[in-house]
KOLLOBA-966765 format. One record per residue: x, y, z of N, C-alpha, C, O, CB in turn; residue in one letter. Coordinates in steps of 0.2 Angstrom, whole numbers, plus 5000, padded with zeros to 4 digits. Glycine has a CB too. Layout:
N
XYZXYZXYZXYZXYZA/...
***
This chain:
487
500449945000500050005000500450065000501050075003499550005006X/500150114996500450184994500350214994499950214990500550224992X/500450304998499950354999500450414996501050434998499650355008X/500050424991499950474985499650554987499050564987499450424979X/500050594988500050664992499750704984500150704979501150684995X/499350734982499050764977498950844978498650864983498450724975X/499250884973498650944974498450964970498751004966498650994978X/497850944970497250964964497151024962496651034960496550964966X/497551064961497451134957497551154951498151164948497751174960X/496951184948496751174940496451214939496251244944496351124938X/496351234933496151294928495751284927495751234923496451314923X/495151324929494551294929494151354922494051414923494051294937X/493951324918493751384912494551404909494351454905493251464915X/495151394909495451404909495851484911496251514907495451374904X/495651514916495551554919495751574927496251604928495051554919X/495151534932495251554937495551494941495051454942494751594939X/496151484944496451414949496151404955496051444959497051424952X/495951364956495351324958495951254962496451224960494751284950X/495651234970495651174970495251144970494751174973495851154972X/495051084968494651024965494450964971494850954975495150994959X/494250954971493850884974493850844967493750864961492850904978X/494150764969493950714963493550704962493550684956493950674962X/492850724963492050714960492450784952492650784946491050754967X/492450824957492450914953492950894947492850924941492850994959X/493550854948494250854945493850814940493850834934495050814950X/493650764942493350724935493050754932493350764927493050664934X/492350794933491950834929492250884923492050904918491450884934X/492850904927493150954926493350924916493050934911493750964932X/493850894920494250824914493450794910493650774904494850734919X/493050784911492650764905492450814902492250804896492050734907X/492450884905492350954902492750964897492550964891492351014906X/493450964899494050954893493950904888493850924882494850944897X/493950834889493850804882493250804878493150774873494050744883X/492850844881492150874877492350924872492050914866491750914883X/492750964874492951024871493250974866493050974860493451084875X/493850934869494550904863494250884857494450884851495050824867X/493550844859493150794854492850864849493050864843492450724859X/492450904851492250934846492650974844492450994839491750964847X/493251014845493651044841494150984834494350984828494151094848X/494150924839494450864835493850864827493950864821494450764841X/493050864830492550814826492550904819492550894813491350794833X/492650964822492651044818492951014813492651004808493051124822X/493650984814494250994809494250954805494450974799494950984812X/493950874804493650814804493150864797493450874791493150774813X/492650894798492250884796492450944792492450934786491650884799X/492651004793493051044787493251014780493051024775493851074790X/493750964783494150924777493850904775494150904769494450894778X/493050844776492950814772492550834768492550814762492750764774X/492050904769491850954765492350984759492350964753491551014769X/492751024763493151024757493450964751493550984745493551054758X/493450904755493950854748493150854746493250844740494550754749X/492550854747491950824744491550894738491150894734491450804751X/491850944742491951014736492151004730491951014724492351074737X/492850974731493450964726492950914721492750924716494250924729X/493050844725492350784722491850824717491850804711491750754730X/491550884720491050864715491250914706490850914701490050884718X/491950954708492250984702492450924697492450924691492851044705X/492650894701493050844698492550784694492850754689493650814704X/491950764696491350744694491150774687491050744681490850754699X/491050864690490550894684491250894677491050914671490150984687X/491750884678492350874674492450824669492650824663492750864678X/492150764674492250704669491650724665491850724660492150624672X/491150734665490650744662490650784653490350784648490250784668X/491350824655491250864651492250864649492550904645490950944655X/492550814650493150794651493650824642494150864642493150704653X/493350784638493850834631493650894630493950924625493750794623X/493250924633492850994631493351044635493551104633491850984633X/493451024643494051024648494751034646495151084647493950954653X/494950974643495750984642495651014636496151054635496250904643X/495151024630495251074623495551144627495951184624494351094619X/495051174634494951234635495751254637496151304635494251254641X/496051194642496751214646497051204640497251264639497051164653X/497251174637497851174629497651244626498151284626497551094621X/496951274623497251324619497351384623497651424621496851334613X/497051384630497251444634497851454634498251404635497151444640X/498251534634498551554633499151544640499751554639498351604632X/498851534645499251524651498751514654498151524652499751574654X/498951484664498451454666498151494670497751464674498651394668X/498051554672497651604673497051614667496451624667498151644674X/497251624664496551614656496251574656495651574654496651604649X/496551494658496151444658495751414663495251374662496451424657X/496051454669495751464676494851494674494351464675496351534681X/495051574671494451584671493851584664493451624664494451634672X/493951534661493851504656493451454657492951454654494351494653X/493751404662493451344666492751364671492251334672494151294671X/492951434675492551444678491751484676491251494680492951464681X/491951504669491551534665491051494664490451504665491851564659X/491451444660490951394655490751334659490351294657491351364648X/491151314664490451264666490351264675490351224679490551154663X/490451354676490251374683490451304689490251264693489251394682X/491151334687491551274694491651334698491551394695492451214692X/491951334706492151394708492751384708493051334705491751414713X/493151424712493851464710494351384713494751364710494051564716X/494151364718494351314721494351234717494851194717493951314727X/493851214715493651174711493951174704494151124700492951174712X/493951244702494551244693495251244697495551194694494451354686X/495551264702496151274705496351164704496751134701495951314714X/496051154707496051074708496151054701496751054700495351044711X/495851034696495651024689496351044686496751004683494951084687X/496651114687497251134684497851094687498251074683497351204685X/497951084692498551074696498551004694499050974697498451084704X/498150964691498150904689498550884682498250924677497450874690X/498950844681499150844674498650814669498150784671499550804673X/498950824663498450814659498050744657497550714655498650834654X/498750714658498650644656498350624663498150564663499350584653X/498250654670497950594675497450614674497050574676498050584682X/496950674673496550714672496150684666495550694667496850774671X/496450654661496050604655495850554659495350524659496450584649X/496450514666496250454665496050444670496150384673496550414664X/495450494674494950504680494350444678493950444673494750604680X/494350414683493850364683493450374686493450364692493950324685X/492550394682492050394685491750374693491450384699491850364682X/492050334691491750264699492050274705491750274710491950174699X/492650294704492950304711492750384713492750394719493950284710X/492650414709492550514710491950484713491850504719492450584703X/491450434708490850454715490850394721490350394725489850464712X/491250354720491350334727491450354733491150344738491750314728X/492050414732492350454737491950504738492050534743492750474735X/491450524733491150584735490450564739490150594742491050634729X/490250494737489850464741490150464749490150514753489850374738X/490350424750490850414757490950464761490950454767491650394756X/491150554757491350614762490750624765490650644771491650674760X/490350604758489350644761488950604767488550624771488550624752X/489250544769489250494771489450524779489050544784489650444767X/490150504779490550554783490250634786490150644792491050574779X/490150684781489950734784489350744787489250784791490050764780X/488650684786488350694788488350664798488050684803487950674782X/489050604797489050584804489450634811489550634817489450504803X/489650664806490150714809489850784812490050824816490650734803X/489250784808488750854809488250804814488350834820488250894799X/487950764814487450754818487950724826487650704831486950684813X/488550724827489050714832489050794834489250804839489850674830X/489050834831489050904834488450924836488550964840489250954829X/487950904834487150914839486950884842486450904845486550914837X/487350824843487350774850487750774854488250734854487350704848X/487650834861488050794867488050714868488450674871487750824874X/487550694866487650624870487950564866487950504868486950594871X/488150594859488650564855489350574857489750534856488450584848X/489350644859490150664860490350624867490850604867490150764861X/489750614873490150584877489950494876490250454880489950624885X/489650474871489850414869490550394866490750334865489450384867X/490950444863491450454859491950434864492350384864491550544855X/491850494871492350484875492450414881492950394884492250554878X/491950384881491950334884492150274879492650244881491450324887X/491950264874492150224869492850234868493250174868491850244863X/493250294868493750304867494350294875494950284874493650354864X/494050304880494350284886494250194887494750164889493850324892X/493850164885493650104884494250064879494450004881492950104881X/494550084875495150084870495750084874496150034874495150134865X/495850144877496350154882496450064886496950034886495950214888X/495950064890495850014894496249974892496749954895495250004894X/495749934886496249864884497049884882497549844884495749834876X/497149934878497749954876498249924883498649884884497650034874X/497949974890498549944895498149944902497949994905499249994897X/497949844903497649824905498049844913498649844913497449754902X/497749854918497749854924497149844931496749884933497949914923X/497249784934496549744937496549824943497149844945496649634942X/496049844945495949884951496149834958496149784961495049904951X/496549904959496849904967496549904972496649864977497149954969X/495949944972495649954977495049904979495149844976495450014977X/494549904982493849864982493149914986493049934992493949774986X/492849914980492249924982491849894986491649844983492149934978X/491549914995491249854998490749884998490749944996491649825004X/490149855002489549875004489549895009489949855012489049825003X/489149945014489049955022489250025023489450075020489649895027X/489250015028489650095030490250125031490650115035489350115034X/490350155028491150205029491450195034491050225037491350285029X/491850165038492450195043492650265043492650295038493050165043X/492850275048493250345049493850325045493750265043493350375058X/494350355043494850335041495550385047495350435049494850355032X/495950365049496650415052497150425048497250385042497050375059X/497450465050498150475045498450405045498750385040498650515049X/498450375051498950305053498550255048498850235043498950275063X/498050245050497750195043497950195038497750145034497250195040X/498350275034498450285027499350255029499350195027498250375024X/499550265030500250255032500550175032500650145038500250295040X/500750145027501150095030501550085037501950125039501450085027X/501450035039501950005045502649975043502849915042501549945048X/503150025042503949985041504450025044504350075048504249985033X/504949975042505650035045505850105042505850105036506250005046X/506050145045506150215042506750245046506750235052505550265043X/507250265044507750335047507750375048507750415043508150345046X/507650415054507650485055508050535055508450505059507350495059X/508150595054508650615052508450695055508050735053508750595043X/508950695059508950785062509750835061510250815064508850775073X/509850885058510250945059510450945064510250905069510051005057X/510950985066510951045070510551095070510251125075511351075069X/510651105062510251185062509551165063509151215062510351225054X/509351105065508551105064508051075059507551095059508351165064X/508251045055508151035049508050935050508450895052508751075044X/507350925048507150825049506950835045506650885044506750765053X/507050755041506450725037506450645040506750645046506550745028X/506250595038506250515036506350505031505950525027505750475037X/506850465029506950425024507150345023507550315027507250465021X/506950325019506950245021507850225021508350265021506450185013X/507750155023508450145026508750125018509250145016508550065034X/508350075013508850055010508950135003508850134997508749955008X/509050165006509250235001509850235004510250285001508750315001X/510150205009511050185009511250135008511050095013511350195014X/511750115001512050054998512450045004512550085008512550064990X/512549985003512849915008513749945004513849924998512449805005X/514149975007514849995008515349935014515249895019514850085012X/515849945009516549885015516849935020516949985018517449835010X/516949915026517249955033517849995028518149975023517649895041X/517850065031518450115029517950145022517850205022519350075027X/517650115017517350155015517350255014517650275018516950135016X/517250285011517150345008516550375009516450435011517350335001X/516150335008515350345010515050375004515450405000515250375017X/514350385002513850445000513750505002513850525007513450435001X/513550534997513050585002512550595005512050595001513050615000X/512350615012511850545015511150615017510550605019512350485024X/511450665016510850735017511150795013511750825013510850765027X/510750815009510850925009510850955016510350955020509850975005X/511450995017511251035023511451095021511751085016511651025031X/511451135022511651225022512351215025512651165027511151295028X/512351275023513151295024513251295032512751315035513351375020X/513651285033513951275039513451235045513351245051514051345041X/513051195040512351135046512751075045513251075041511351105042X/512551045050512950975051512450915055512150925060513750985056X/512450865052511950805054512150795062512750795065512250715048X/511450795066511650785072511350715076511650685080511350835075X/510750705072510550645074510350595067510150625062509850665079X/510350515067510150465063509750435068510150435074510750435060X/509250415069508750355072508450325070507950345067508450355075X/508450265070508050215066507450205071507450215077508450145064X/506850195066506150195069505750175065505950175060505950255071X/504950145066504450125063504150205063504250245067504150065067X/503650205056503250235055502850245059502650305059503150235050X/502350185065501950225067502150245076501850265080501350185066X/502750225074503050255082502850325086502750385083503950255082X/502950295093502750405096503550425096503950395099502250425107X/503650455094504150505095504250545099503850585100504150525091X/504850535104505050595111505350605109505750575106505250585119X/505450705109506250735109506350765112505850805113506650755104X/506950765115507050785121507650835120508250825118507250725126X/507550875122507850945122508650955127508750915131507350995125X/509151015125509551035128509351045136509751025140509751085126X/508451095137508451115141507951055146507651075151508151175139X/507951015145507650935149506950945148506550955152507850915159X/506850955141506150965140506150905135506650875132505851035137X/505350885135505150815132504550845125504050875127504750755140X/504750835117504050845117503750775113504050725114503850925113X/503250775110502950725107502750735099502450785098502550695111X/502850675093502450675088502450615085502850575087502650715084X/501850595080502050515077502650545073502850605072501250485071X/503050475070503550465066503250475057503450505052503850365068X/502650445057502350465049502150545049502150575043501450425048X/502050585055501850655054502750685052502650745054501350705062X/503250685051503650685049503950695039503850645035503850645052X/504050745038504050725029504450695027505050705027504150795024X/504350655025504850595021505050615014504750635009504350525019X/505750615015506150645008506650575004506750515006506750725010X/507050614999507550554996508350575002508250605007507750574984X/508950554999509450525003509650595003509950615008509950465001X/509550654996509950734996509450764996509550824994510350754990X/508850755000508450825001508550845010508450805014507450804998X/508650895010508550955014508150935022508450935028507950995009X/507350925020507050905026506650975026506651005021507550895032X/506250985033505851045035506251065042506551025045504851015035X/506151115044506351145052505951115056505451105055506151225054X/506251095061505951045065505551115071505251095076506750975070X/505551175071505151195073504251225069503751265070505651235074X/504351165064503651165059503351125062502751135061503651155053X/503551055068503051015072503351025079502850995082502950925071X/503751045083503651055087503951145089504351165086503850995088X/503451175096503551215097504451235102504351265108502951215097X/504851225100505151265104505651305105505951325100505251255106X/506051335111506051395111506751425107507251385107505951415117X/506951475106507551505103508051475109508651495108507451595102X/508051455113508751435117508651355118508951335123508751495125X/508351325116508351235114508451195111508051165108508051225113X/509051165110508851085105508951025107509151005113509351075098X/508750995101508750935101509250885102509650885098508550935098X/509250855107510050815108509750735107510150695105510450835119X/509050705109508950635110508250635107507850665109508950615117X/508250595102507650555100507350515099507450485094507450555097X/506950475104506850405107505950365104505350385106506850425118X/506050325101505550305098505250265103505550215107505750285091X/504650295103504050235110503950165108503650155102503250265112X/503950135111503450075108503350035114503349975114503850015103X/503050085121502950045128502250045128502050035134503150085136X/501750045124501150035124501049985122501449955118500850075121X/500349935125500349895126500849825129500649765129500049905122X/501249845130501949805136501449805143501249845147502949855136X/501649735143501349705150502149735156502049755162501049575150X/502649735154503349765159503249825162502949875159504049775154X/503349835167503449915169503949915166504349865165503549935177X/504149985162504750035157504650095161504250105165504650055147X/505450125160505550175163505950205158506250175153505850155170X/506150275158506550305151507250335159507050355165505950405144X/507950305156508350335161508350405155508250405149509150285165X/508750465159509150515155509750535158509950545163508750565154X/510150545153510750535156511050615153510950625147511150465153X/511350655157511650745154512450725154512750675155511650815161X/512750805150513250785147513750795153514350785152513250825141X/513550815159514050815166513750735170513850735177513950905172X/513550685168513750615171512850615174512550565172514650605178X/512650655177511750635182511350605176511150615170511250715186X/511250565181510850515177509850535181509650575186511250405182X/509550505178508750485180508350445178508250425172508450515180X/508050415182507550375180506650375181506450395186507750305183X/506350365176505550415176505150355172505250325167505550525170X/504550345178504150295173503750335164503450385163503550255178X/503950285161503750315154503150305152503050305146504150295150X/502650295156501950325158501750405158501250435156501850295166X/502450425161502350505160502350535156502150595157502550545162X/502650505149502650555144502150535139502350545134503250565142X/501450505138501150495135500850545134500550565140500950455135X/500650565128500050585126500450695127500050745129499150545133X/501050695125501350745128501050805123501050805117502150725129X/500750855129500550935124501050955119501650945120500451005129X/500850995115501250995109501751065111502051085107500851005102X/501651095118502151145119502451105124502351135130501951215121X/502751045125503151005127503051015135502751055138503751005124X/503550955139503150955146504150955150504650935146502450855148X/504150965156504750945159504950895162504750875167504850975163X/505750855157505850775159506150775164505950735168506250745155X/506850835166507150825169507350895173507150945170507550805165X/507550905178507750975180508650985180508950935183507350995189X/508951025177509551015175509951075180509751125180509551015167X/510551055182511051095186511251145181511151125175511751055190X/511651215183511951265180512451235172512951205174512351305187X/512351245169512951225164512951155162513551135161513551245168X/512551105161512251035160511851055158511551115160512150985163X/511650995152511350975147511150915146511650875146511750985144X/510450875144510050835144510350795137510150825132509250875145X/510650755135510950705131510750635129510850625123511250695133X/510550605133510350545130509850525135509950525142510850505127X/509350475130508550465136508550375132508450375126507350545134X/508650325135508450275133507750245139507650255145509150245133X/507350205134507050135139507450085141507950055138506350085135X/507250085149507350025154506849985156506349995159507550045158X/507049945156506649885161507049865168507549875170506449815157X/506549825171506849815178507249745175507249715170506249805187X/507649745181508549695180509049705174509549675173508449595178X/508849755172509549775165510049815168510249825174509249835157X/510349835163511149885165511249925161511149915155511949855165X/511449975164511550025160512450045159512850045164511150075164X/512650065154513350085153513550155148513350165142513750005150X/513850195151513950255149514550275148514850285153513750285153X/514750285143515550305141515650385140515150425138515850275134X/516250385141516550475139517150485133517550455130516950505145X/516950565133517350575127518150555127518550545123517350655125X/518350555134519150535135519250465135519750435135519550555142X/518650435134518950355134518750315138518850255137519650355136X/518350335145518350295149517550275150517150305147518550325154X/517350225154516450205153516450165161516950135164516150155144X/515650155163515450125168514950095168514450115165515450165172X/514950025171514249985169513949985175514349985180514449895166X/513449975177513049965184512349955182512249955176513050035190X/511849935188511249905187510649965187510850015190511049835193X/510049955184509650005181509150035190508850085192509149955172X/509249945193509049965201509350045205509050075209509249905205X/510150045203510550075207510150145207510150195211511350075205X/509850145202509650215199508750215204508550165205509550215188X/508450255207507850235211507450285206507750315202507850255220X/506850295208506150305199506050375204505850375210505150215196X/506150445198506050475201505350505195505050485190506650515204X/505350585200504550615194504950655189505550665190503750665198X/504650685186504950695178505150785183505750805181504150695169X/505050815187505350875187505950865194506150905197504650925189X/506050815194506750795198507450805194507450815188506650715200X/507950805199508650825196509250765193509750775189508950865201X/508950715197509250665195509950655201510050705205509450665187X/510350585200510950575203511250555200511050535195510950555208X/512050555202512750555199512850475197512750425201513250585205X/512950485189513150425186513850405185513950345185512750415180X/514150425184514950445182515250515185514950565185515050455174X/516050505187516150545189516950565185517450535185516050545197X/516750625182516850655176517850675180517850695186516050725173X/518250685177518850705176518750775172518450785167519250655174X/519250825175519350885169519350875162519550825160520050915168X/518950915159518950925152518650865149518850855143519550935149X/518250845151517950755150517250765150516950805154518150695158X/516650725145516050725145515750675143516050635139515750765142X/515050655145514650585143514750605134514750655131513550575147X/514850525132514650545124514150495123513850485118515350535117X/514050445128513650385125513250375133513550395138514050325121X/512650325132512350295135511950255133511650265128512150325138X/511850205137511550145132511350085140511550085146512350115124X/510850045136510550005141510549925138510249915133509850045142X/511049875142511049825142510349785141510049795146511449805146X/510249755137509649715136509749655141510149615141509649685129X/508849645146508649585149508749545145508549545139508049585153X/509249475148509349415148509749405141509949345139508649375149X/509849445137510349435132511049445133511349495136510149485125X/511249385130512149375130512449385127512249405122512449345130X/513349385127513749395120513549485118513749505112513349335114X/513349535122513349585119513949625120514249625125512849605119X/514049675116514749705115514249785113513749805111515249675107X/514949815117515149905116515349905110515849875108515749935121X/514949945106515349995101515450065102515050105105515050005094X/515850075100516250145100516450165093516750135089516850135103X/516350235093516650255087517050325088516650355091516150255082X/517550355086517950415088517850445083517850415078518550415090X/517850545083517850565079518150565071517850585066517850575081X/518850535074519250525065518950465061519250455056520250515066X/518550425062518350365058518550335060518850315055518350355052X/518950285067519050255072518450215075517950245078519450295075X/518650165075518050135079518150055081518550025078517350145075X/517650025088517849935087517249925091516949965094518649895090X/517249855092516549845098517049795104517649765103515649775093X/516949795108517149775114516649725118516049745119517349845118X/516749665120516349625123516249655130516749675134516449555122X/515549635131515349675138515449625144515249645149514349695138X/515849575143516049535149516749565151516949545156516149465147X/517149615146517649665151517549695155517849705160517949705150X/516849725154516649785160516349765164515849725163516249845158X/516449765168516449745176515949765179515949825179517049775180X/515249735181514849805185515049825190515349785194514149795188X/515049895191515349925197514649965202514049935202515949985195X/514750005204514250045207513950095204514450115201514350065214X/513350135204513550215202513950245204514250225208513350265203X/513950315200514450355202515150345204515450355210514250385207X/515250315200516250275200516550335193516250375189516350125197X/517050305194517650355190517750335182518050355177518350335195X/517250255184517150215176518050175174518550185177516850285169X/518050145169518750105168518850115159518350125155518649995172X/519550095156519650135150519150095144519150035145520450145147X/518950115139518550095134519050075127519050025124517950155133X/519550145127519650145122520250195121520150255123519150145118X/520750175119521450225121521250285115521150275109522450185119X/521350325117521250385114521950425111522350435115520850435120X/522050445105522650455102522650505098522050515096522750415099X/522950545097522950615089522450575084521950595082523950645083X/522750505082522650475075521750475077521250495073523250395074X/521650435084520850415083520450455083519850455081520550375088X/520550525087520350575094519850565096519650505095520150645093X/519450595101518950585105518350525104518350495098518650655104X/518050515107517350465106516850515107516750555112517250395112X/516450495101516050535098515350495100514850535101516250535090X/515350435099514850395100515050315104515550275104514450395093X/514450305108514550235112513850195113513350225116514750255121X/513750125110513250115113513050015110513349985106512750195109X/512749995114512749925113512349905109511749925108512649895119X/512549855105512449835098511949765099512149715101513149815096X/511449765097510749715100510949665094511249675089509749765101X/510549595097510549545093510349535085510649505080510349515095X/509849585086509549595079509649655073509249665068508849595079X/510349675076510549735072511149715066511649725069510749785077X/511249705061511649705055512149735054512649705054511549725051X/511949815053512349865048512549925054512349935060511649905040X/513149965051513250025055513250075050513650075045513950035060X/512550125052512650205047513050245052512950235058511850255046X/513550285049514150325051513950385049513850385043514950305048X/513750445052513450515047514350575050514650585055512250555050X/514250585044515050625048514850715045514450715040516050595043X/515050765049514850825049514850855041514350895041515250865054X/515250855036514950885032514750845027514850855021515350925029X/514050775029513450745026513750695025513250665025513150785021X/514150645024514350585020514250545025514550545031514950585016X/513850495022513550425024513850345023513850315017512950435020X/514150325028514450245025513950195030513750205036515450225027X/513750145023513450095030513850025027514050005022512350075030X/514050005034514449935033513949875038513549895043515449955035X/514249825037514049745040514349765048514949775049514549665034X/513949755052514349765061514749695060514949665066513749775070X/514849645054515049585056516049605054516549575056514549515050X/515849645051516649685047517049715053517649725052516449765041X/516649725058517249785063517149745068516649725072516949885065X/518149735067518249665074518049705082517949765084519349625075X/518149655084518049645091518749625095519049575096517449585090X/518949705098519449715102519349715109518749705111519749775100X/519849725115519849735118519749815119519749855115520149705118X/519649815127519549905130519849945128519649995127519649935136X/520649935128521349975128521549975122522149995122521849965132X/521249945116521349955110521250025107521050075110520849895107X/521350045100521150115096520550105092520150145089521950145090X/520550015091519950005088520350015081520950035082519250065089X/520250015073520150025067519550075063519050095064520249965065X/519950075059519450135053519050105049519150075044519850185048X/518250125053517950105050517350175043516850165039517750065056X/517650225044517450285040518350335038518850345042516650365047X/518250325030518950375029518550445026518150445022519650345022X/518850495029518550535031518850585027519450595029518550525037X/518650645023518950695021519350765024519250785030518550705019X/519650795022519950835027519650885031519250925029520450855024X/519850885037519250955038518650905041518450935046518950995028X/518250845041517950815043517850785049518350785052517850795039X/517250745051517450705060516750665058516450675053517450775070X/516650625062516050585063515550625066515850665070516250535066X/514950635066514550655068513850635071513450665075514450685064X/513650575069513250535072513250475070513550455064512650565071X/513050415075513150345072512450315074512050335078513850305077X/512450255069511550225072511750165072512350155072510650225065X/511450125071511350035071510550025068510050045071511349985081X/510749985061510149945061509949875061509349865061510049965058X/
***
């Protein structure tokens, strides 16, 4: 199923722009080939009058045929003869015109039978052609007849079905297929969705695509993968929460642009967007909880009961200290773990209990305890009862590896965390951190001035903590990584 975006606006009388309703749009278009057919049937019938004009010069000719070619032989030229023919057996200017232009010898060997054939046939003709001009109801059997031709020409069985009973309401979401989709946010403000496979399957280190249009000096901030009919939370700089479906989103190709994300949601000149968390806790029999995690280490945990149904001038997730910043908001459930890395390298695993369920206008407590010049880059939540999973990481220069989560140790909150990943000139910083679920494949890499690599996560080994990891984005100059997904 396909939902086909139209806008009906038409020249109605060819005049005034109009939009249309499909009842109106078809009337409209039967109006037009009304016109088409009778200006077609005008031109039709011109012609066949005139070749049946010619017809009956060319009749009264044979009739009088050696008497004809005597007059064109002794005329002086064919202007004399012109009015010579027209004198003596009252042809008009058109009909002696015809007569002359013909040679002499085809002009002898004019055959009765076929002149009044033809001149049978036009009279024939003109009369069907004139009685299609006093009959609307001829002209619109023309056009169905002729739509009917269409038809067979290129057969196509109907899509739809006509049922008996009464209408349903229809929703937007009814119109909307159910699939997967990527979501795609600026800096500068600027989403759209677009499907995942509009990024070719690339080998690690790759060069990549180009994976968005941004303006000059915009740079990709967020990639998320999501279903179309998901609720959408985004969660702001300022620990605000708002809400929209994933289909109310404009869906574009891999180099279009997008719309201002301030066209669905309202907010304020001193806000962005840092986290966009696709819901799917409705109907789950589990208590879920959304932790959120800021870019100076405090953590919180809020049942995600509270953000349903969120007003469109958004609600308060978090209450945030002087100089922090609201960063990343994942779902939890009870017995998972949570693990959190930083830009210098270092990360900490602990249980989602340590954390206690506060209300959304609370401040939260200390998850990591940050060293100078050091910030969260990642947060992420260990999946109940699944094994074998691994940390990825990825650093700004196209550096990156995944790390099995049986290194990291659980510790308590608010520890100092242990190294992830040696940090170097060649790798620099960690850009992104986040654990790699069973049913995920591919890694999309979006790097700041727009280029896009997706590779197989089967491609990028699996190191140790104190490793640099390998290059998995080569990267232009001037360039860094910018955002990382998993699908």
């Amino acid at each position: 199923e396909r939902v086909f975006h139209v806008n009906m606006l038409a020249l109605v009388d060819g005049l005034q722009p109009q939009v249309l309703s499909l009842k109106n749009l078809l009337e409209e278009f039967i109006k037009h080939r009304q016109v088409v057919v009778e200006r077609r049937t005008r031109y039709d019938l011109k012609k066949a009058e005139e070749r049946a004009h010619i017809l009956e010069g060319l009749k009264r000719a044979l009739d009088h045929i050696d008497e004809i070619i005597k007059i064109i032989k002794s005329s002086a030229d064919k202007e004399t003869a012109h009015k010579n023919l027209v004198a003596k057996f009252r042809l008009t200017h058109i009909q002696a015109t015809a007569i002359l232009e013909m040679r002499l010898q085809t002009l002898a060997g004019l055959e009765r039978k076929k002149i009044e054939d033809e001149l049978k046939e036009k009279k024939t003709l003109i009369g069907e052609l004139e009685g299609i001009l006093k009959s609307p109801k001829k002209i619109l059997g023309i056009i169905v007849k002729e739509t009917e031709e269409i038809q067979k020409l290129y057969p196509e069985e109907r899509r739809t079905r006509v049922a008996a009973g009464a209408a349903k309401s229809i929703s937007m979401e009814d119109l909307v297929p159910e699939e997967e989709t990527a979501i795609i946010l600026t800096k500068g403000g600027y989403i759209k969705r677009v499907n995942p496979e509009e990024y070719r399957m690339q080998k690690r280190g790759g060069k990549g695509i180009i994976g968005i249009m941004t303006k000059e000096e915009d740079v990709v901030d967020q990639f998320i993968s999501a279903n179309t009919h998901d609720d959408l939370l985004f969660f702001t700089s300022l620990g605000k929460a708002y809400q929209i479906r994933a289909f109310e989103l404009p869906e574009g190709k891999r180099a279009s642009k997008g719309k201002s994300i301030t066209n669905f949601l309202a907010l304020s000149p001193a806000e962005h967007i840092t986290s966009i968390l696709p819901v799917r806790t409705k109907n789950k029999q589990e208590e879920v909880f959304l932790t959120m995690v800021t870019g100076q280490g405090v953590i919180k945990k809020t049942d995600a009961r509270q953000f349903e149904d969120v007003r469109r001038s958004g609600i308060i997730a978090i209450k945030l200290q002087k100089n922090d910043h609201l960063g990343w908001v994942r779902a939890v459930e009870k017995a998972e773990e949570i693990v959190i890395a930083t830009r210098r390298g270092l990360s900490i695993r602990f249980r989602e209990r340590d954390v206690r369920p506060m209300g959304r206008a609370s401040a939260g407590v200390r998850a990591i305890r940050l060293k100078t010049n050091d910030a969260v880059v990642g947060a992420d939540v260990i999946p109940k009862g699944s094994t074998g999973e691994e940390l990825l990481v990825v650093a700004e220069m196209g550096y990156g590896k995944k790390t099995k989560m049986k290194e990291y140790k659980v510790q308590k909150r608010g520890g100092s965390g242990i190294k992830t990943m040696n940090i170097t000139s060649k790798t620099g910083v960690i850009v992104s951190a986040r654990i790699i679920l069973a049913d995920e494949e591919d890694l999309i890499a979006v790097s700041a001035k727009g280029q896009v690599i997706r590779t197989p996560l089967k491609d990028i080994p699996s190191l140790g903590r104190s490793t640099q990891g390998v290059r998995i984005m080569r990267l232009e100059a001037g360039d860094k990584v910018a955002s990382v997904t998993t699908l």
